[in-house]
C-alpha positions as CSV (number, residue, x, y, z in Angstrom):
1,X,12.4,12.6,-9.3
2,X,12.9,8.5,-10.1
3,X,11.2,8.1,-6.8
4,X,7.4,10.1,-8.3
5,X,7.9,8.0,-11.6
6,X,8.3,4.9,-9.5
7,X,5.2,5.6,-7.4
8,X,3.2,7.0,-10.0
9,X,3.9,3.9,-12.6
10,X,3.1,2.2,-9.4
11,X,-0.4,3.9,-8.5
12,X,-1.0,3.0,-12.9
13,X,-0.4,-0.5,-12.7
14,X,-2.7,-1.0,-9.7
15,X,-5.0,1.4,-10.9
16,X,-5.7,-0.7,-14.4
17,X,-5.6,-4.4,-12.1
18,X,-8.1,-3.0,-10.5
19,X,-10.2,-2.2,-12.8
20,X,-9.8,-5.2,-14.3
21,X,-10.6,-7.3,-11.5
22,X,-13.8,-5.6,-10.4
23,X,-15.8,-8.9,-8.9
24,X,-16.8,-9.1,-5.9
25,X,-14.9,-11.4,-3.1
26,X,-15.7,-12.7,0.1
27,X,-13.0,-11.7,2.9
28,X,-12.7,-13.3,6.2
29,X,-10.6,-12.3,9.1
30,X,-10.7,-13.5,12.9
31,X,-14.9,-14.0,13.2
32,X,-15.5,-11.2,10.6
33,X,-16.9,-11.6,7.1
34,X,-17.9,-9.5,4.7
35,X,-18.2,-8.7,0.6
36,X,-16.3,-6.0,-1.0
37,X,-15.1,-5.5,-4.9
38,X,-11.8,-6.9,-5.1
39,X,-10.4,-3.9,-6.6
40,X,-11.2,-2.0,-3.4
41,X,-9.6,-4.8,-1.7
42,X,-5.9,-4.7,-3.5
43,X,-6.5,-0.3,-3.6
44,X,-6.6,-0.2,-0.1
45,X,-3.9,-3.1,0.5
46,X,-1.7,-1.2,-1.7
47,X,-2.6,2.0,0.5
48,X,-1.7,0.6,3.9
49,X,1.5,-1.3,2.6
50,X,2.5,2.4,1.0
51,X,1.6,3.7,4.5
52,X,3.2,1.0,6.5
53,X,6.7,1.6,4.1
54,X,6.7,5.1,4.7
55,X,6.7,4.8,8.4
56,X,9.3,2.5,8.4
57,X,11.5,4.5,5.8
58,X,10.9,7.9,8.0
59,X,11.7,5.9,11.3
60,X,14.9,4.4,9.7
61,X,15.9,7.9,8.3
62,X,15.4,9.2,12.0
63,X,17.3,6.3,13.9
64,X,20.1,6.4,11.0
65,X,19.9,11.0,11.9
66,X,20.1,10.0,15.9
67,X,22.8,7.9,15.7
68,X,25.2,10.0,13.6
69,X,24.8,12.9,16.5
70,X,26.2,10.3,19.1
């Protein structure tokens, strides 16, 4: 249960940054470039660090499962 208050005060924080921080920014990576609203840019950078932490909290809790049955 303190782990959905957590995510959800989480998702409200980020939510109202964003919408405060509506401008548009320029991003470069490697040879690409391109112009996006910055609070598309910290939504889905807050989605793919969630996503990357959930794989690596699932594949802990599976190595940490494996090794107590050897």
């Amino acid at each position: 249960m303190s782990l959905l208050i957590f995510a959800l005060i989480i998702i409200v924080l980020v939510a109202a940054f964003s919408l405060q921080n509506a401008a548009p920014v320029t991003i470069s990576f490697l040879l690409w470039n391109f112009q996006a609203s910055l609070a598309i840019v910290i939504f889905l950078s807050v989605l793919i660090g969630a996503t990357i932490a959930t794989i690596i909290a699932f594949w802990l809790k599976f190595r940490k499962k494996e090794q107590k049955l050897d």
